[in-house]
N, C-alpha and C positions, 0 to 999 in steps of 0.2 A: 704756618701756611693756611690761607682761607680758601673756603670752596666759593669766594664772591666771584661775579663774574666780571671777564678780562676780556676785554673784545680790543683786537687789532693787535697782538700779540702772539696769535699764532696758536690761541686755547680758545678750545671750546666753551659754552657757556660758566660751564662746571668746571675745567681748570683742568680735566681730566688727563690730557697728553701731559702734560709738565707733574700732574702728580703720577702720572703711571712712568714717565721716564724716572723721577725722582726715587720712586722705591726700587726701579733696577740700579740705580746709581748709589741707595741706600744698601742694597743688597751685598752688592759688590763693594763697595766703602773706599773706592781708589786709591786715596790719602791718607787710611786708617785714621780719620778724623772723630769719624763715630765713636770707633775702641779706642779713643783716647778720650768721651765722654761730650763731645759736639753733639747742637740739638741734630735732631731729625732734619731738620729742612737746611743743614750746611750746605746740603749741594744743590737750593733750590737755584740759582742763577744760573748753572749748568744745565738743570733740566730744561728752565726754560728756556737758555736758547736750542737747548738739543730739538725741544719740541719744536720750536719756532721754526726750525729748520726742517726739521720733518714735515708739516704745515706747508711747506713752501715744494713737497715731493721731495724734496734732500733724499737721498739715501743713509744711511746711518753705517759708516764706514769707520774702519780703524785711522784713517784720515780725519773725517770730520770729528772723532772723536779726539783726537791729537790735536786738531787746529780750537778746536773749542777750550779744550783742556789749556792750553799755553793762553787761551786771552785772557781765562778767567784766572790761572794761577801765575801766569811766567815763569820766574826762575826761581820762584818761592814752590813748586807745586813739585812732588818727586816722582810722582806715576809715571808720564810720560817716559819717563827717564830710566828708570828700573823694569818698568815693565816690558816682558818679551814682545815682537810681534802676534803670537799665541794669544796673548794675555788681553793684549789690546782687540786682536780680531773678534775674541771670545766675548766681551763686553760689547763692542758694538754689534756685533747679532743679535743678544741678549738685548740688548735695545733696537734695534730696527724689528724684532719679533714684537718687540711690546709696542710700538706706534704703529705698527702697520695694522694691530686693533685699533685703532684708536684715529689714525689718520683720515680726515676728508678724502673723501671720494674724487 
């Protein structure tokens, strides 16, 4: 992932919602794709639409995090699927705390 800049996309000059959503989304590892040896930026197409959507005042809900999750994985992706409500609600705070630094005013 580059720090060039992404204009109309829903990032700031510097990229920084899509990479601050990305390291919560690295953090958490949904898919265990990391611990199975995936680069760092596996879940950079989630972040950025997570960010895009934050960008837009989205709320970052255990919803949008489900509805995001099924476009970009569908029936290939297991999170959604195993993980509790708990699970799910606990990630999407953990990201609506980190854009709402980072969100336009």
């Amino acid at each position: 992932m580059s720090g060039s800049a992404r204009n109309g996309d829903g990032n700031e000059e510097d990229g920084r919602p899509t990479e601050t959503v990305l390291r919560v989304l690295n953090e958490h590892d949904p898919e265990g794709l990391l611990a199975l040896g995936a680069p760092n930026d596996e879940y950079e197409p989630e972040a950025e639409h997570l960010a895009r959507l934050a960008s837009q005042s989205r709320t970052i809900t255990a919803e949008v995090v489900t509805e995001v999750w099924d476009y970009w994985f569908g029936h290939a992706g297991s999170f959604t699927e195993r993980a509790s409500p708990q699970d799910l609600e606990q990630l999407a705070a953990h990201l609506e705390a980190a854009v709402s630094s980072v969100r336009p005013p």
